[in-house]
N, C-alpha and C positions, 0 to 999 in steps of 0.2 A: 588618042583623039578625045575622050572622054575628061581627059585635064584640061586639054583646051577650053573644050565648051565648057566647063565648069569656071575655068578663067576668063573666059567672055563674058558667062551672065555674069560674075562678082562685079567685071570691069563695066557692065550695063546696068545697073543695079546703082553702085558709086556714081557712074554719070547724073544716074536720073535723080537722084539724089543731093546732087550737088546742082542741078540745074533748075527745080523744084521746088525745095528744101535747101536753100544755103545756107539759111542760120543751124542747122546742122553737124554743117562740115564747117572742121578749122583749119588752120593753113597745115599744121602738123599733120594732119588724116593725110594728106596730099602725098609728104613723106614716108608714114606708115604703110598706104596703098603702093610707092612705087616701091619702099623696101620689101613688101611680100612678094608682090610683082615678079622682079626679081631672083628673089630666093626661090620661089615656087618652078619658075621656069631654066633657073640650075639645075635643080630638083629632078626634075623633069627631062633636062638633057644628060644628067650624067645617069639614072636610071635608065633610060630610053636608047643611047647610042657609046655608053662606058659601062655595061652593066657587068662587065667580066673585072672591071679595076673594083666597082662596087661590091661585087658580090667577093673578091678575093680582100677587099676592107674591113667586111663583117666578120669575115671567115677567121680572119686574123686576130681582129676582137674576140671574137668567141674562143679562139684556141689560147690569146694570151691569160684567161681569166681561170684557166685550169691552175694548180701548184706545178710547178719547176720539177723536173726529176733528176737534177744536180745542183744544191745548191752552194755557195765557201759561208753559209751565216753562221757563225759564232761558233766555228768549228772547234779552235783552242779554247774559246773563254767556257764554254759549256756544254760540255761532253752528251751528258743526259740527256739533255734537254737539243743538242743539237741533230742527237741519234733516234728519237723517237720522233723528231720532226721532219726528219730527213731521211728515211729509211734504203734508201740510194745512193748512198756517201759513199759507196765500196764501187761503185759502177762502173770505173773504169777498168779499174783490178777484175770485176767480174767477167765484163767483154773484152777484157782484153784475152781470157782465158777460153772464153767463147768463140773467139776468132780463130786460136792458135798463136798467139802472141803475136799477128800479122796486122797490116793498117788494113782496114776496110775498103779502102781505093785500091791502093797500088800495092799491099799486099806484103811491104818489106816489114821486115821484125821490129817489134816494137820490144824496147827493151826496158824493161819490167823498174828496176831499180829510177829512169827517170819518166814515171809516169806521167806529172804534173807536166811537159811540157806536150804530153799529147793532150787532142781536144775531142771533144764529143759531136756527133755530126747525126742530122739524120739520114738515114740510107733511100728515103721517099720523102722528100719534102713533103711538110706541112701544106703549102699552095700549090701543091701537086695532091694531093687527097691522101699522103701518109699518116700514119696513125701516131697519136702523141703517148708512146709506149716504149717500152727497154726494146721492145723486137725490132722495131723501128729506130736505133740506136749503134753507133759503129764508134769504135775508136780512131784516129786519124792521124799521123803523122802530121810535124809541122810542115814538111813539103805540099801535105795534098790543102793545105788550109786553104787556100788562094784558088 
């Protein structure tokens, strides 16, 4: 309620101003006021009656800006330098032995020799409040990918 009234006097404020005071206001301000207009009251509706798509949009932001805990960068071309930056290269091999050689879903055997074509999942979504952590981390069968 309190953005309203605030967008009312802006919009009675503008009026008197331009009714007043004309040499002022230019035809552009006209534009400028209804572009804020506008935006302000998007603003205003996706806070006020979407605030679950908004708050799981920050949410997402915020959790994309952490580092990756698998990454494939520069695995062949620089060992070193790809292992000390990537300390989690072994992650599948590790859960997969944390599991019992099993998928995480459905449980059938994962078998070791073609790891690459299993994939990493998290076991508590991220937009579910999971934590962005190895424990929070499952290996998966390509069946259960879908």
């Amino acid at each position: 309620m309190n953005s309203l009234i605030f967008l009312t006097v802006i919009c009675v404020i503008y009026y008197w101003v331009y009714k007043y005071k004309p040499e002022y206001i230019e035809q552009r301000y006209h534009y400028y006021l209804g572009g804020f207009i506008s935006i302000y009251l998007f603003i205003i509706y996706m806070f006020n009656y979407e605030y679950q798509f908004v708050y799981k949009m920050f949410k997402n932001i915020h959790d994309t800006s952490r580092q990756p805990l698998y990454s494939f960068n520069a695995k062949d071309s620089n060992a070193d330098l790809y292992n000390t930056l990537n300390p989690n290269q072994d992650i599948k091999s590790m859960l997969c032995q944390k599991q019992g050689n099993r998928c995480a879903q459905c449980q059938n055997y994962i078998m070791t020799k073609d790891i690459d074509y299993y994939k990493l999942k998290y076991l508590v979504p991220l937009q579910q409040g999971g934590q962005n952590n190895v424990n929070n981390l499952g290996v998966i069968c390509p069946n259960c990918m879908f």
